[in-house]
C-alpha positions as CSV (number, residue, x, y, z in Angstrom):
1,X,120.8,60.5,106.1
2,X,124.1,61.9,105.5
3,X,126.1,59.5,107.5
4,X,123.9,56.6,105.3
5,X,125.3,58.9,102.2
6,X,129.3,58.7,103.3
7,X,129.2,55.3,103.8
8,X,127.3,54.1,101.0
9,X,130.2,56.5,99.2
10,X,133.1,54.8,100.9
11,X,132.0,51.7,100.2
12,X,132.1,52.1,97.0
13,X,134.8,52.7,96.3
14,X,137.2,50.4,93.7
15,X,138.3,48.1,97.0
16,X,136.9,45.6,99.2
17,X,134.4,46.9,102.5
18,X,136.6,48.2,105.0
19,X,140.2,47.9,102.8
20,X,141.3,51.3,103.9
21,X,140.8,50.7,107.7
22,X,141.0,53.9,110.1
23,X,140.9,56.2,106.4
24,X,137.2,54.7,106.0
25,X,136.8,55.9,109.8
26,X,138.1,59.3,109.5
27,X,136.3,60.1,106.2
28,X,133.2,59.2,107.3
29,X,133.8,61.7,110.2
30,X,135.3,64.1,108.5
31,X,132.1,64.4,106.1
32,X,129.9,64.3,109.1
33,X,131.9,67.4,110.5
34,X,131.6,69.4,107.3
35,X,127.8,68.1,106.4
36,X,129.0,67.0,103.1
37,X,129.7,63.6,100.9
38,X,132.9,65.7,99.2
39,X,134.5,66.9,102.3
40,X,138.0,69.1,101.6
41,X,140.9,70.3,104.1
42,X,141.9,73.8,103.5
43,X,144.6,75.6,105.0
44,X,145.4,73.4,107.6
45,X,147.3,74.7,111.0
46,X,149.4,73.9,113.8
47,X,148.7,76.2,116.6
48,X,151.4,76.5,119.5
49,X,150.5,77.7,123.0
50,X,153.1,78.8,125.1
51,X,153.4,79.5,128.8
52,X,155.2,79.3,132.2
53,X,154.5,77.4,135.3
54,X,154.8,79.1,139.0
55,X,155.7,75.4,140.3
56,X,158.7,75.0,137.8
57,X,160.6,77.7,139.5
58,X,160.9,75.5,142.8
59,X,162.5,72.9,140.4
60,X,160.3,70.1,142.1
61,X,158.9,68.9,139.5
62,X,160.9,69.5,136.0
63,X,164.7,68.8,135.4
64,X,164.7,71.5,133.1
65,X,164.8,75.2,134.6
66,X,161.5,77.8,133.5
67,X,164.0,79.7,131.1
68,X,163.8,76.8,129.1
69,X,160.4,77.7,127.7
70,X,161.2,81.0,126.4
71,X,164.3,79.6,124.7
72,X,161.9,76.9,123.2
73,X,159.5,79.3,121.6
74,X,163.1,81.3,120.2
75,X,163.7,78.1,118.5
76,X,159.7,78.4,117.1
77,X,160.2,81.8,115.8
78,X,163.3,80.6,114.1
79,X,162.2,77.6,112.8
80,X,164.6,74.9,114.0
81,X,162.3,73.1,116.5
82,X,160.8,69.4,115.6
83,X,157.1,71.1,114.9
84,X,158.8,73.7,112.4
85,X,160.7,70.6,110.2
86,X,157.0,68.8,110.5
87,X,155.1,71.7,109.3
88,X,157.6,72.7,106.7
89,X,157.2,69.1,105.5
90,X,153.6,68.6,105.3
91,X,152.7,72.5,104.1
92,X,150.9,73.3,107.7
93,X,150.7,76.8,109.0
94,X,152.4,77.0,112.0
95,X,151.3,80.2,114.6
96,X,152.9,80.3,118.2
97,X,151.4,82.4,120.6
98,X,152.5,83.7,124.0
99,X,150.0,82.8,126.4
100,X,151.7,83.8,129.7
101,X,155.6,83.3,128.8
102,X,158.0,84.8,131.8
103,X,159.7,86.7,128.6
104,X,159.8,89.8,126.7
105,X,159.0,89.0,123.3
106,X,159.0,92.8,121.7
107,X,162.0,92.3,119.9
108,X,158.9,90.2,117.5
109,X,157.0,93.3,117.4
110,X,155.8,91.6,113.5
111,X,156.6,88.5,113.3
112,X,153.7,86.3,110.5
113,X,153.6,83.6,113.0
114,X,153.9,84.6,116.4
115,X,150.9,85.9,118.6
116,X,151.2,88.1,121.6
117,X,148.4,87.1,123.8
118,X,150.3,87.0,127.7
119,X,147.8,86.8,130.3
120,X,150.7,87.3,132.7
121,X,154.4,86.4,133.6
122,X,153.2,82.9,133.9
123,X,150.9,81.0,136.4
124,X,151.5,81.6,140.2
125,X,153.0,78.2,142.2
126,X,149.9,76.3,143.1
127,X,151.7,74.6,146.2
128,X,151.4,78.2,147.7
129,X,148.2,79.7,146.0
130,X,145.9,78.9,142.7
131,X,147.4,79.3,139.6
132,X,145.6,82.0,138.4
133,X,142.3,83.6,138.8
134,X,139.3,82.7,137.1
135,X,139.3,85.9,135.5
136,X,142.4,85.2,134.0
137,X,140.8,81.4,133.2
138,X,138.1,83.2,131.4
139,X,140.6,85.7,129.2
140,X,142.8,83.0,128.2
141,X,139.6,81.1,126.9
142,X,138.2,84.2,125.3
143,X,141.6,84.3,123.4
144,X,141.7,81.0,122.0
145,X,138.6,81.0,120.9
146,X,139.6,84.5,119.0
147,X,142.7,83.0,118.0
148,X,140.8,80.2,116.3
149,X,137.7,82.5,114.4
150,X,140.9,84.8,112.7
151,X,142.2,81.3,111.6
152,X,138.5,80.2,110.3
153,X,138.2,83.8,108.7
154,X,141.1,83.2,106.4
155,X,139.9,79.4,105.4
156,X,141.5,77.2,107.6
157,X,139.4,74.1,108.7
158,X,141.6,72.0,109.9
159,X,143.5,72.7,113.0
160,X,146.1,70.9,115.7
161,X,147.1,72.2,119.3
162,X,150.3,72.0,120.2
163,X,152.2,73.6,124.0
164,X,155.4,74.3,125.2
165,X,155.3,75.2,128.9
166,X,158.2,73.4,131.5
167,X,156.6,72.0,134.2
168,X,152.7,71.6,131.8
169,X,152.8,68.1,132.5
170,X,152.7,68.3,136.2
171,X,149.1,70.9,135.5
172,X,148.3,68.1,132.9
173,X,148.3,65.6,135.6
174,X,146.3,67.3,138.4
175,X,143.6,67.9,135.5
176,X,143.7,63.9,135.0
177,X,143.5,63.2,138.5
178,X,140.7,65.7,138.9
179,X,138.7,64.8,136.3
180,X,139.0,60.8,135.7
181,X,139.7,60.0,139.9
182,X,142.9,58.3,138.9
183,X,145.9,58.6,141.5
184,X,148.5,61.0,140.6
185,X,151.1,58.4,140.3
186,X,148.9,57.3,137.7
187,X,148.3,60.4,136.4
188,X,152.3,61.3,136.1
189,X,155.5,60.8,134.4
190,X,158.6,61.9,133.8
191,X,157.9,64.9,131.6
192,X,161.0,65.7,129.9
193,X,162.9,63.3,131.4
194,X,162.9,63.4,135.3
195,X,165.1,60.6,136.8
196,X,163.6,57.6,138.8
197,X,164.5,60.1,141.8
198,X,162.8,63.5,140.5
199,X,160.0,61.5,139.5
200,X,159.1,60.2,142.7
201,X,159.5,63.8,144.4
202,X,157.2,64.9,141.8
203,X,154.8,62.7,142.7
204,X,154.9,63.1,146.3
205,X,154.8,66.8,145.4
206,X,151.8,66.7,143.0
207,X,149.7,64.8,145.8
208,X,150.4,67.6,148.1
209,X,148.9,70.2,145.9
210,X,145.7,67.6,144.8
211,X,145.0,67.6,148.6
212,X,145.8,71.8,149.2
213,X,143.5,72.3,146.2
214,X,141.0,69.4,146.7
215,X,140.9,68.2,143.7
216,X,139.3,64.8,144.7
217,X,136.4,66.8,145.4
218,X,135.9,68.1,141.8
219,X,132.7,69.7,141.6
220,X,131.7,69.8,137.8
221,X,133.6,73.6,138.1
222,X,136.2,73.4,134.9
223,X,136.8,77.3,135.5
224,X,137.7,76.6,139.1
225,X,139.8,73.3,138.2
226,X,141.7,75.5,135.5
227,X,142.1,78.1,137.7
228,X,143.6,76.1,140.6
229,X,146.1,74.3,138.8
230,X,146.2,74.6,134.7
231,X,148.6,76.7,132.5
232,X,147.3,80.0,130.4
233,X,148.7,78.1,127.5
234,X,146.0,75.3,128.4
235,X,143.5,77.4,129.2
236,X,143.7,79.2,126.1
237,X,143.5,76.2,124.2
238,X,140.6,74.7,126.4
239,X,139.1,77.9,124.4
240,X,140.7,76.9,121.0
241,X,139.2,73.4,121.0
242,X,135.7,74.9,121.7
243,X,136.0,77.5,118.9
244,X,137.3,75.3,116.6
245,X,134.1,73.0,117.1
246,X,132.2,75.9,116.9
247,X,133.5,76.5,113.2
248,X,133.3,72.6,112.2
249,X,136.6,72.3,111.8
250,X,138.3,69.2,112.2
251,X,140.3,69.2,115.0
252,X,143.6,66.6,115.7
253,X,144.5,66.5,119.6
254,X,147.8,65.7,119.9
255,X,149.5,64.4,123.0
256,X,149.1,64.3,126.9
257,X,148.7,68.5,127.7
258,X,146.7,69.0,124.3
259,X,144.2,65.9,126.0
260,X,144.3,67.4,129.3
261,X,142.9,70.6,127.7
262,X,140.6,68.7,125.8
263,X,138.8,66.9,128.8
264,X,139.0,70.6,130.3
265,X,136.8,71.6,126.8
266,X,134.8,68.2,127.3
267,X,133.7,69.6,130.6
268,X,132.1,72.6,129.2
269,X,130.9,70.9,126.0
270,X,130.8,67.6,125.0
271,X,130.3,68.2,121.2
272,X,133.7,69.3,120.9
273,X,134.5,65.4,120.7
274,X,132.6,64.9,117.7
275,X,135.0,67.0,115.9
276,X,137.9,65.6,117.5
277,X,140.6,62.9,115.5
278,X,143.2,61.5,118.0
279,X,146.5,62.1,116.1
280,X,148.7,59.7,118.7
281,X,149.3,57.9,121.5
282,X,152.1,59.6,123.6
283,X,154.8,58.1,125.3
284,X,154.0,60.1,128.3
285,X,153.2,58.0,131.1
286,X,149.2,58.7,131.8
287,X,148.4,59.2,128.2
288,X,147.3,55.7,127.5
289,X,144.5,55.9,130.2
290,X,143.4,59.4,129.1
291,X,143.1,58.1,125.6
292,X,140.8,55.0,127.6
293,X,138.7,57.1,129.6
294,X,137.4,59.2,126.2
295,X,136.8,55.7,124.3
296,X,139.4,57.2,121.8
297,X,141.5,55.1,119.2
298,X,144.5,57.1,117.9
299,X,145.9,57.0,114.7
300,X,149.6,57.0,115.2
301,X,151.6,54.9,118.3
302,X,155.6,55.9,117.4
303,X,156.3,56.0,121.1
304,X,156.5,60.5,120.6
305,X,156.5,62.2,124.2
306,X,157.2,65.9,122.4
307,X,154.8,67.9,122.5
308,X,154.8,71.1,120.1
309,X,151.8,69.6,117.9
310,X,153.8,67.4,116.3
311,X,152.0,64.2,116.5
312,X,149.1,66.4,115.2
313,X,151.3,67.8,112.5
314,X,151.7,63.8,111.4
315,X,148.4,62.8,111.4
316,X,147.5,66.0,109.6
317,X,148.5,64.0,105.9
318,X,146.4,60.9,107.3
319,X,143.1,62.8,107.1
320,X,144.0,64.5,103.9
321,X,144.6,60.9,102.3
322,X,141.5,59.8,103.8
323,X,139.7,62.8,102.2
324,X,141.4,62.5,99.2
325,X,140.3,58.7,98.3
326,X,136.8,59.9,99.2
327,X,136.6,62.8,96.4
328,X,139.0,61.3,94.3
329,X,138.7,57.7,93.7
330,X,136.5,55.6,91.6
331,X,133.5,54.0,92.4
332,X,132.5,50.3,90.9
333,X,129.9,51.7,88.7
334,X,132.4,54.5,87.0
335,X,135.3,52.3,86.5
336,X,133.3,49.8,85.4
337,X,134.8,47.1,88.2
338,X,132.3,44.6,88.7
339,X,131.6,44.3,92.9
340,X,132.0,40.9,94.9
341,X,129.3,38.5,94.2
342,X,126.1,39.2,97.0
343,X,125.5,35.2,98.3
């Protein structure tokens, strides 16, 4: 009844069936999301995860070295990254939050935006042993989903993952492998930026842990897959995406990590998808047949490979705009516009 009640709304609206494309699309779902014909966005958020990878130490698969992340989440707290100018832009809350960082981040005892939730110094190396334990799976979880409630507590429903971890592409790709059966070559790229050279020993070196780990033999265990080779920052915002579906928010998945977390949070509940708009399609090799295997169409292909939330951050002004024309434009009958002819 209520979907039949959005669309009879959308169309209409002063403009011919379908005129406003993917907006048409994203209202409809947005209404559905919020159980409402007069869906609004409040307080909308970028939420950062950060956290450090045992396997980027070996330098085996990322060009850049580990102490690259902490310096990256720095540049958060003092606002001259790409998903601070974004943000700033489009009047989004940004909140970055230390999910296992191999830092000391005291010296931001109170900082508004920064969250202190480390798990640990980072994830152990899973070509020697798993990543983590699933005890530390399950606290990472239970913290995004925390994370998220606080945010739905003070009004916010609309929300957009973003990550900063060196070396989170390389978990990002073991979760792909595991969890669609695609090679890892497939599954893998060059991050940020490995040369024809370092790509190939990343390869070679990511098919070494799928077999140590079995990941070919995935088991319907997302704990266990999470545990054997994914980040605290993904894991806490496997439990992020679940929470946020939890409080009907709408929910923009950014790039390839924020989609590897999210077929981590399909595993253990399907609905989140429903709530889900798929802000881009990421220049990161693997993306594209992520974005295949969840029958997902996203809104914005500029050829971004960042991370951080920022295609999220984008895409964020999309669904206002499609909310907007929903609430705020005219119908035929109240601007008095006669409608195309019926033959």
């Amino acid at each position: 009844m209520l979907q039949e009640q959005l669309q009879q709304a959308i169309n209409n609206k002063t403009k011919p069936l379908g005129a406003l494309g993917a907006l048409e699309t994203i209202a409809l779902q947005t209404g559905m999301i919020q159980g409402t014909v007069r869906p609004v966005i409040r307080h909308p958020h970028i939420v950062v995860f950060a956290g450090d990878h045992g396997i980027a130490a070996t330098g085996l698969v990322n060009p850049y070295p580990q102490a690259v992340t902490a310096q990256m989440v720095l540049n958060f707290l003092h606002g001259g990254a790409a998903i601070n100018v974004f943000t700033r832009q489009h009047n989004i809350e940004l909140i970055v939050v230390d999910a296992g960082v191999n830092h000391d981040f005291t010296q931001f005892p109170d900082h508004p935006h920064f969250i202190h939730a480390k798990i640990a110094q980072g994830t152990h190396n899973y070509l020697e042993a798993p990543a983590m334990s699933r005890e530390q799976a399950n606290a990472a979880i239970a913290k995004g989903k925390e994370i998220v409630h606080q945010l739905a507590t003070k009004g916010c429903n609309c929300i957009g993952f973003g990550e900063m971890g060196i070396g989170n592409t390389s978990s990002a790709s073991l979760i792909m492998n595991a969890l669609t059966g695609l090679s890892i070559e497939a599954c893998t790229g060059r991050g940020t930026g490995a040369s024809d050279e370092q790509l190939q020993t990343k390869i070679r070196t990511l098919e070494t842990v799928a077999q140590k780990h079995h990941l070919k033999a995935y088991d319907k265990d997302a704990i266990g897959l999470l545990s054997k080779v994914g980040g605290f920052e993904i894991a806490m915002m496997v439990g992020a995406y679940l929470q946020a579906a939890e409080e009907k928010m709408v929910i923009l998945v950014d790039g390839f990590i924020a989609t590897a977390a999210l077929l981590i949070a399909k595993e253990l509940n399907p609905v989140v998808l429903d709530h889900c708009i798929f802000a881009h399609h990421s220049g990161e090799h693997g993306h594209e047949k992520m974005l295949q295997h969840l029958e997902a169409r996203p809104l914005l292909q500029l050829g971004m490979r960042l991370g951080e939330g920022t295609g999220a951050a984008l895409a964020i002004p999309l669904v206002q705009s499609a909310v907007n024309f929903l609430c705020e434009m005219a119908s035929f009958e109240s601007a008095g516009v006669e409608k195309k002819s019926e033959e």
